[in-house]
LUMMI-76530 format. One record per residue (C-alpha): residue in three letters; x, y, z. Coordinates in steps of 0.05 Angstrom, whole numbers, padded with zeros to 5 digits, always signed. Layout:
<recs>
ALAXYZ ...
</recs>
This chain:
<recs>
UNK+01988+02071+02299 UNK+01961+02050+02229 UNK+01921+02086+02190 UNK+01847+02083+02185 UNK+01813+02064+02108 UNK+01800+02137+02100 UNK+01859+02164+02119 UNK+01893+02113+02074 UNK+01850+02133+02017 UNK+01862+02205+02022 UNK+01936+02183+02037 UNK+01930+02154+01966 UNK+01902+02204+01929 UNK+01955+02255+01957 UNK+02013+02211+01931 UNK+01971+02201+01848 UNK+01963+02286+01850 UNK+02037+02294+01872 UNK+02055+02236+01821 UNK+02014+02277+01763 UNK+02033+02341+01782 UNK+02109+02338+01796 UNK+02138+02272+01781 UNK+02208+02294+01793 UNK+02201+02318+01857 UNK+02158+02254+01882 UNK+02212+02205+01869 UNK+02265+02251+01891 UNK+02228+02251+01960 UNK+02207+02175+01961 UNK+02281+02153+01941 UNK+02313+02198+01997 UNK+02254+02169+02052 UNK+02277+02087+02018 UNK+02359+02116+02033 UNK+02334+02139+02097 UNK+02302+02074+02121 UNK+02366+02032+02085 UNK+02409+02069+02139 UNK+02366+02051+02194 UNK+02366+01986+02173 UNK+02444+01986+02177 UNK+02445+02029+02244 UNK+02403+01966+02265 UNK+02447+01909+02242 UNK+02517+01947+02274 UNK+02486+01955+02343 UNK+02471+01884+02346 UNK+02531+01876+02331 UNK+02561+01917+02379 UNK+02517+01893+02429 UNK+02538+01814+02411 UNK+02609+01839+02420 UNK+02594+01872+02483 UNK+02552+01813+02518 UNK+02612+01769+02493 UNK+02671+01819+02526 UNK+02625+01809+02592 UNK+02640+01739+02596 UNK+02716+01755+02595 UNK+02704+01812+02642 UNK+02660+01771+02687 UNK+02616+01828+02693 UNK+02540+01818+02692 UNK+02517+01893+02687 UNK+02555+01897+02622 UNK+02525+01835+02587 UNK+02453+01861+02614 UNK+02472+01930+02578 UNK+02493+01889+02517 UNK+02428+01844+02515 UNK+02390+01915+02523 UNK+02426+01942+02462 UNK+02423+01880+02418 UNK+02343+01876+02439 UNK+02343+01953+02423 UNK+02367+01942+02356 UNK+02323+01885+02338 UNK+02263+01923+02358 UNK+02288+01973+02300 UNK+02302+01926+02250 UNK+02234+01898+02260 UNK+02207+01968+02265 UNK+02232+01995+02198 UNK+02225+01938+02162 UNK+02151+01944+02170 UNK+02155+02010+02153 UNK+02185+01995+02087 UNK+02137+01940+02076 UNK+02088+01994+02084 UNK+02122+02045+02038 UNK+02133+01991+01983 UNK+02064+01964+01980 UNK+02026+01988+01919 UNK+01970+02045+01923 UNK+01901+02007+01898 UNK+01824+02010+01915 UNK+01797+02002+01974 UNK+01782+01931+01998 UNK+01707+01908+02007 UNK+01679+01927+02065 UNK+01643+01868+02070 UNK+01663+01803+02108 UNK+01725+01761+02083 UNK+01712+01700+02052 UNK+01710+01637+02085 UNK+01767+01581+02088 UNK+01844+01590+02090 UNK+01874+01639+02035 UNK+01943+01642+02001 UNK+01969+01705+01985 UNK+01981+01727+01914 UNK+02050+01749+01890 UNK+02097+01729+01960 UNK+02156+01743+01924 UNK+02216+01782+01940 UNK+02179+01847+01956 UNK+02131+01826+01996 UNK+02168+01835+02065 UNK+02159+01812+02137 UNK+02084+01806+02125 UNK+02085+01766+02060 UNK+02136+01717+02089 UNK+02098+01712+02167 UNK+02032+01699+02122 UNK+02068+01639+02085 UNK+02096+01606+02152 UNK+02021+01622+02197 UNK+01989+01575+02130 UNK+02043+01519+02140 UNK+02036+01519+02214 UNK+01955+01518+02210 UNK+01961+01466+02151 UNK+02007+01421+02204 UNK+01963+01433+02253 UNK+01903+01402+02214 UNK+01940+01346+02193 UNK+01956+01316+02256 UNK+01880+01325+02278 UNK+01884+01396+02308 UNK+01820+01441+02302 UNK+01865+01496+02285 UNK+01867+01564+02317 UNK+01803+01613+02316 
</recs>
């Protein structure tokens, strides 16, 4: 469940004390949560890979209830992939005022700065704006 504006402020303003404050500590603790979500990551990408192996072994086995079990894990796994990697989207994004409450701006936008670091949302953004701008130039009204 994401966080409301407020809570994301005060959120914010927590990390900048602990940053003043103790430095050493802070990045001791945000490193160790970054190693923490690398090894999910990995935990992810072996269980689909166990899972591949196991919905392939069914085949030789001619067993369906093992390749079911094995399509389970591998969709188990990408759920948690998906999962952390927006949670380290989240973690990386930089702290920064609050956006204007007021109504966005007409028109389609780019995004600013969609390089490396900018995760599953930077790079769904990017394809969402190709697919509109396709869209529109076959004569589609585009989505809502």
């Amino acid at each position: 469940m994401p966080l409301s504006e407020h809570e994301q402020r005060i959120l914010a303003e927590i990390e900048r004390r602990l940053l003043e404050e103790d430095p050493k500590f802070a990045h001791q603790v945000g490193s160790s949560f970054r190693a923490h979500l690398g090894r999910r990551l990995k935990l992810a990408v072996a269980g689909f890979v166990l899972g591949l192996i196991v919905v392939i072994s069914s085949t030789f086995l001619e067993n369906v209830a093992v390749g079911v079990a094995g399509f389970v894990i591998m969709l188990a796994c990408v759920f948690l992939f998906v999962r952390t990697m927006r949670r380290r989207a989240t973690v990386e994004r930089p702290v920064g005022p609050a956006p204007p409450s007021g109504p966005p701006p007409a028109g389609p936008q780019r995004r600013q700065g969609g390089g490396p670091k900018g995760g599953v949302d930077a790079w769904w953004g990017k394809m969402t704006e190709r697919w509109r701008s396709r869209w529109e130039e076959r004569g589609g009204q585009g989505p809502s």
